[in-house]
C-alpha positions as CSV (number, residue, x, y, z in Angstrom):
1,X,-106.3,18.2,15.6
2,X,-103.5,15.4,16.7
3,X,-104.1,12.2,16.1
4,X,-103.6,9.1,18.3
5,X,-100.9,6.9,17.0
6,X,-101.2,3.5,16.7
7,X,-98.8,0.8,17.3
8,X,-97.6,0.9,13.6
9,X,-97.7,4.4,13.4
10,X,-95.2,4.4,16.4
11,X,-92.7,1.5,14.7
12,X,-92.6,3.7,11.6
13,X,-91.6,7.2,13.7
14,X,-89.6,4.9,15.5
15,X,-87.7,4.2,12.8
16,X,-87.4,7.5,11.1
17,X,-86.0,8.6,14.5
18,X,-83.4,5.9,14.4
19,X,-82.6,6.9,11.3
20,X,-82.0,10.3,12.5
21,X,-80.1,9.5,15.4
22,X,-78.0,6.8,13.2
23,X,-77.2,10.4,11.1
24,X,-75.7,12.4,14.0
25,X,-73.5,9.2,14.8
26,X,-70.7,9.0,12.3
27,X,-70.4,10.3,8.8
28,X,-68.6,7.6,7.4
29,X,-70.8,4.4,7.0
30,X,-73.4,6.0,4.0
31,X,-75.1,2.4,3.9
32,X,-75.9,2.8,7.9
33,X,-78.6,5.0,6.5
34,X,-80.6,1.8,6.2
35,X,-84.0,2.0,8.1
36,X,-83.9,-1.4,8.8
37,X,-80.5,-1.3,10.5
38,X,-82.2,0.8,13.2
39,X,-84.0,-1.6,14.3
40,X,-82.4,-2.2,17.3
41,X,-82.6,1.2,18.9
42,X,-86.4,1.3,18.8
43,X,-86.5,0.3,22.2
44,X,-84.2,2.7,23.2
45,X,-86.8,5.6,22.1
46,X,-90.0,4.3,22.6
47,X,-91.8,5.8,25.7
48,X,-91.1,8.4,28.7
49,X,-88.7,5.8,30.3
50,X,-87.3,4.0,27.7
51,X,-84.4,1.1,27.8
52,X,-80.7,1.5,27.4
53,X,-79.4,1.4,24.2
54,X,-78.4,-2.3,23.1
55,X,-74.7,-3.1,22.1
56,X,-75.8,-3.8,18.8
57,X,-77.9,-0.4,18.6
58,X,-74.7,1.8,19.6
59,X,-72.9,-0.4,17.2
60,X,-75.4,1.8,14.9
61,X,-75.1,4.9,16.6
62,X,-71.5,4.9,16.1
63,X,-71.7,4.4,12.4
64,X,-74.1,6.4,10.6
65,X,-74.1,9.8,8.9
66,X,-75.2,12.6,10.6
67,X,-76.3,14.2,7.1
68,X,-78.6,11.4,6.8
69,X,-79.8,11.4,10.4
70,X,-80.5,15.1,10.1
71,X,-82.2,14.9,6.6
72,X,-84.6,12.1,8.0
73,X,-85.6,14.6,11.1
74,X,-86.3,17.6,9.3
75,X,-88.3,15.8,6.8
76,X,-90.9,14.4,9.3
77,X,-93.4,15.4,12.2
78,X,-92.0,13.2,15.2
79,X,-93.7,12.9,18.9
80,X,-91.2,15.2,20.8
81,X,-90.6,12.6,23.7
82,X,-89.1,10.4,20.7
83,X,-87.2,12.4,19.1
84,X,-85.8,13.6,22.8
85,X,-84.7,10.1,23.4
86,X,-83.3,9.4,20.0
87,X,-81.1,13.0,20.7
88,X,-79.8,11.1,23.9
89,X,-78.4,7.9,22.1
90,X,-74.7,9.3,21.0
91,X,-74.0,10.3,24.4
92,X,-75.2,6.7,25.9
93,X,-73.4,5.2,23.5
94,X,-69.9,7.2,24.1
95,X,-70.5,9.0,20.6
96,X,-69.7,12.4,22.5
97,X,-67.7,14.2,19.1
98,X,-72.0,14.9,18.3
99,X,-72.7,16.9,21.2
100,X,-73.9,20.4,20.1
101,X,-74.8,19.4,16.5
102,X,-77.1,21.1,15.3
103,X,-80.1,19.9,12.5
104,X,-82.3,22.1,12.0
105,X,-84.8,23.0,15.3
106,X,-83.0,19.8,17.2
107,X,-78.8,19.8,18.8
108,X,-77.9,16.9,20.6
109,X,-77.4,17.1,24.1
110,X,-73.9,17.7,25.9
């Protein structure tokens, strides 16, 4: 049986999305694996309608590994409407050389 997430359980899967999505951006910034550098994308997966991606979160996009970003996805349970939006970030962020990767059960969007 599912259980309701609280607001801290929501920060943490936002962040292991981010982290994901930071993956898929770029394979050659390893540090950008950071959880914490994610931080500002949260907004930009959080809810059914969520905001635009910040400068300074495709700044992120741009520059993390996909490996990691991938590794982070498959190793946790993730709210689909998160993860959806988290797929969504390269493309808003002009990353478009991700489009059709492929990690595991997930590709990002064309």
């Amino acid at each position: 049986m599912a259980r309701i997430m609280g607001r801290k359980d929501i920060v943490a899967f936002g962040l292991c999305v981010l982290v994901v999505m930071a993956s898929l951006a770029a394979e050659t910034d390893a540090a950008t694996c950071n959880l914490y550098s994610l931080m500002p994308c949260l907004s930009a997966v959080e809810g059914a309608h969520p905001r635009a991606p910040s400068a300074s979160c495709c700044k992120v996009v741009k520059t993390v590994d996909k490996n990691c970003l991938c590794a982070q996805l498959k190793s946790g349970s993730y709210p689909k409407q998160m993860v959806e939006n988290a797929l969504l970030l390269p493309k808003k962020c002009g990353r478009t050389n991700l489009a059709g990767f492929r990690c595991g059960a997930y590709t990002v969007p064309h």
